[in-house]
N, C-alpha and C positions, 0 to 999 in steps of 0.2 A: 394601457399598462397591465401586464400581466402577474403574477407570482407564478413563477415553477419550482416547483417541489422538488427536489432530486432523493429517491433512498439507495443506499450503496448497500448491500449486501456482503460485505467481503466475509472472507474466514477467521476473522479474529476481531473484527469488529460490526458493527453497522452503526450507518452515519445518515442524519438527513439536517443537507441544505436547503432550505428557501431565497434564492434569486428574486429581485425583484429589474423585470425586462421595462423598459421603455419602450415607447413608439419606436425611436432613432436606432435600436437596436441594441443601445446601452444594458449596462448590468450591473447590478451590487446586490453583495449577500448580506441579509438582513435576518439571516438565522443561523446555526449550525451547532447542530447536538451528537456526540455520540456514543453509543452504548459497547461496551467489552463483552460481548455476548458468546465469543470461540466458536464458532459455530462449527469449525472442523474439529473440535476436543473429541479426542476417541475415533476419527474414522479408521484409522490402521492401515493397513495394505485392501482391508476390501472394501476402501471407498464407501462406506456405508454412516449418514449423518444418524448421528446419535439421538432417542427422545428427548433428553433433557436439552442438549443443544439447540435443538431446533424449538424449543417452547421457550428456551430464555431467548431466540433471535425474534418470535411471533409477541414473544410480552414486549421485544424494543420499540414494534411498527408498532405496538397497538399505543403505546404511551405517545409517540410520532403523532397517529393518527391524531390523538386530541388534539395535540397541538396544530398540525397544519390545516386542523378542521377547520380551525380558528380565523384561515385567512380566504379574502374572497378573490374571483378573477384567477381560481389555481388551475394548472395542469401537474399532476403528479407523473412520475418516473422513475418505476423501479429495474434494480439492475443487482443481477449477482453475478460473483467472481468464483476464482478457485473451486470453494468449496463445492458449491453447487452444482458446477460447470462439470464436476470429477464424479460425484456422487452416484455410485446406482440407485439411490433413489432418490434420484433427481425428484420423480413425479409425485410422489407425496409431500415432500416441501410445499413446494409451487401450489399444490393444490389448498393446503392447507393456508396457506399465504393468500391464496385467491380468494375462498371461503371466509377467513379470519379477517384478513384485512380490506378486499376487495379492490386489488390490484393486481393485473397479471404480470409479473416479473419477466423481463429480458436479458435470458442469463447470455454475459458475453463469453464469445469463444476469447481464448487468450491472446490471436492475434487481434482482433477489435479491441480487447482490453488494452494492449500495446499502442496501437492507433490512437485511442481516445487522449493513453499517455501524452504521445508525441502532443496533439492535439492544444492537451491544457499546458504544455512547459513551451511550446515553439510562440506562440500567443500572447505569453505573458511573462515569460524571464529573461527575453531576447537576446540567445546563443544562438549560433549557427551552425556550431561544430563542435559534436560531444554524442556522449555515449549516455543514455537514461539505463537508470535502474530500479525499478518498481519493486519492492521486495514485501512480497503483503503475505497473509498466515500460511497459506496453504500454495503458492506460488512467485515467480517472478518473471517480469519482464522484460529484457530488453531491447531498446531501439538506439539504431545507430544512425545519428543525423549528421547530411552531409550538406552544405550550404544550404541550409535550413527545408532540407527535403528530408522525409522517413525513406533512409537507405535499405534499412534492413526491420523486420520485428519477429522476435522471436519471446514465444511462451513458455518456461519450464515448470513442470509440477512439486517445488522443492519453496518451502519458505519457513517462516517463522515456527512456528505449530508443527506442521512435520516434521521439519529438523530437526526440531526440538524433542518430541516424542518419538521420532525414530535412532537417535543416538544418545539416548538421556543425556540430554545437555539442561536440565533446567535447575540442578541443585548443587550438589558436591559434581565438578568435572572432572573426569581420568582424562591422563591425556593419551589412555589409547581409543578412547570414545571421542573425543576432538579430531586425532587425526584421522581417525577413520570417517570421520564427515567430513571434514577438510578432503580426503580423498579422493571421493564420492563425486562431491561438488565439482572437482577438479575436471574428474572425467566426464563430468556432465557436460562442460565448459568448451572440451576439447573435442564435442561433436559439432560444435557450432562452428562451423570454417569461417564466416564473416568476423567474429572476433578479433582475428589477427588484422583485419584493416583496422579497428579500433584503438591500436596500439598507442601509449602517449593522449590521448583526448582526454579532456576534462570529464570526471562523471558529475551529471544529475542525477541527483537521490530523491526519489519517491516512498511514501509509503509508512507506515509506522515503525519499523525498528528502526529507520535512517530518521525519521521526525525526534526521536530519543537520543540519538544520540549526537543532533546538532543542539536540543536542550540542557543534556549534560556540560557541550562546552558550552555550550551560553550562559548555563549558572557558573559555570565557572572560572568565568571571567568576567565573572560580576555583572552580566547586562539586565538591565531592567527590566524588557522585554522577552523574559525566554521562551517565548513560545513565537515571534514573530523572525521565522528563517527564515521564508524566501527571499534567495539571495544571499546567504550569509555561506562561506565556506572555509572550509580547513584544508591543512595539507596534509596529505597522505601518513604522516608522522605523527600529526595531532589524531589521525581515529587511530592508527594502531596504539597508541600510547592509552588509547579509553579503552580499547577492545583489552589491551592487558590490564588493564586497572578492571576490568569487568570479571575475568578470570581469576580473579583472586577472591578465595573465600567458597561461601555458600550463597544461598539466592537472599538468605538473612542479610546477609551485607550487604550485595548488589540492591535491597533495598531500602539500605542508607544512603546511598548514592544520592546526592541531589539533582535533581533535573530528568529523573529517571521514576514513569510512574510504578508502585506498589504491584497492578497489578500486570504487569508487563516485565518484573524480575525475572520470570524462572524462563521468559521466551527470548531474551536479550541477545543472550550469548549468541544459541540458535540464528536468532534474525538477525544476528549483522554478519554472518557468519559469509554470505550469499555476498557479501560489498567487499571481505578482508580477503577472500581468494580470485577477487575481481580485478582488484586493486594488484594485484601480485602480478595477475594474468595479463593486462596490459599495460604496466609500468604506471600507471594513473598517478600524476603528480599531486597532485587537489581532487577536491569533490565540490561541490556545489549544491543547494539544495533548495527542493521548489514547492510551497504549497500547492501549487498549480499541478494536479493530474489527470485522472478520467472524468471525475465530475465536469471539472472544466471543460474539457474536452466535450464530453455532451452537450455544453450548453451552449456549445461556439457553433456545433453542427446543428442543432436544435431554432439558433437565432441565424444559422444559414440559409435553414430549410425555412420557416414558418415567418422570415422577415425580410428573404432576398437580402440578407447584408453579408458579403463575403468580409 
């Protein structure tokens, strides 16, 4: 029996899971903490991670560290996304991260980010035929799954955080700064030609602004539970009806919103923004929505490789 550590590095959060593997190949998570740390806040057009950023993502490992200091039989696993993956200085991060924490990070390219995707939602939420959508700070992903095979995977550099700070969507919204990111998005959308196979498919929602906004309707519709989605879905009418309830007001209001955390108001609008011209783009009747992502997804390939269990 082992415990693997997983730390995710994304652009708007970092997260670390403790797995605990079996001989048999089995698994259950037995930890999982995560810190709001923005790591892309401020990069702009010249892809450059900010100092403060990247010391409140180096205080998230090191508070981590204690913790999974704590357990024996570990293999750790660190991984960054978006931010780091865009960054020109990529190499002072990582260095700084190697030094500080003493772990050499595997930052994924966006298609292995996409893969891993597929990986943790085909595994565990058992669809065969659907369209995922990874919407994480500084990027998204899709993958179009065809009888339970990755058809297609495709990475775009547009997510929460940059939307948001490149169309001021996080306070008072004009709606000539909406549509002109509505636009944008549009024509991003419309260089992908695999899309239009994806016409009509159910989407899986990965990712933190889609984890929000399956909590908003879970609180409200009174579930006990709101934070336990995987599997829980709406119809195409129920997220537009939050996405306008989200547009009204300032980010003050959106953070009365129950079900919707505090410090994730002013990036809301922004990160669902990437699933409401998705939704438009191939008729998406429902959505669907999967704890299960890239973590999972490492740890399926991880107990393929290191346990022979397909």
């Amino acid at each position: 029996m082992e415990n693997l550590v997983i730390l995710d590095i994304g652009s708007n959060s970092v997260r670390m899971a403790i797995n605990q593997i079996s001989d048999d190949g089995s698994y259950r998570e037995i930890k999982r903490i995560k810190s709001d740390s923005r790591l892309s806040e401020g990069m702009g057009r010249g892809k450059i991670l900010q100092p403060a950023a990247m010391e409140r993502t180096i205080k998230s490992l090191l508070d981590f560290k204690q913790i999974y200091s704590q357990y024996e039989a570990k293999r750790v696993i660190g991984i960054a996304t978006a931010a780091v993956r865009q960054a020109k200085n990529q190499a002072k991060f990582l260095k700084a991260v190697s030094e500080r924490i003493g772990i050499s990070l595997q930052v994924l390219s966006g298609n292995q980010e996409a893969y891993y995707d597929y990986l943790g939602v085909i595994n565990r939420l058992g669809i065969r035929n659907c369209l995922i959508l990874d919407i994480g700070g500084a990027s998204c992903e899709l993958i179009r799954v065809n009888e339970g095979k990755s058809s297609n995977l495709t990475s775009i550099p547009i997510g929460a955080v940059n939307i948001t700070e490149r169309y001021h969507l996080n306070d008072n919204i004009t709606g000539a700064n909406l549509f002109n990111a509505q636009f944008n998005i549009r024509k991003i959308y419309s260089r992908i030609d695999w899309l239009n196979r994806a016409a009509h498919q159910p989407l899986v929602l990965l990712g933190g602004a889609n984890r929000t906004l399956a909590r908003i309707n879970r609180r409200r519709q009174n579930m006990v539970r709101i934070d336990a989605i995987h599997g829980y879905h709406l119809t195409a009418e129920q997220v537009n009806r939050t996405y306008l309830n989200l547009l009204k007001g300032n980010v003050n209001r959106r953070r009365k919103i129950q079900g919707l955390e505090h410090d994730r108001a002013d990036i809301i609008v922004g990160g669902l923004l990437p699933l409401i011209v998705l939704m438009d783009k191939i008729d998406a009747k429902k959505v669907l929505f999967s704890e299960s992502g890239v973590r999972e997804g490492i740890i399926t390939e991880y107990i393929q490789k290191e346990y022979g269990i397909e």
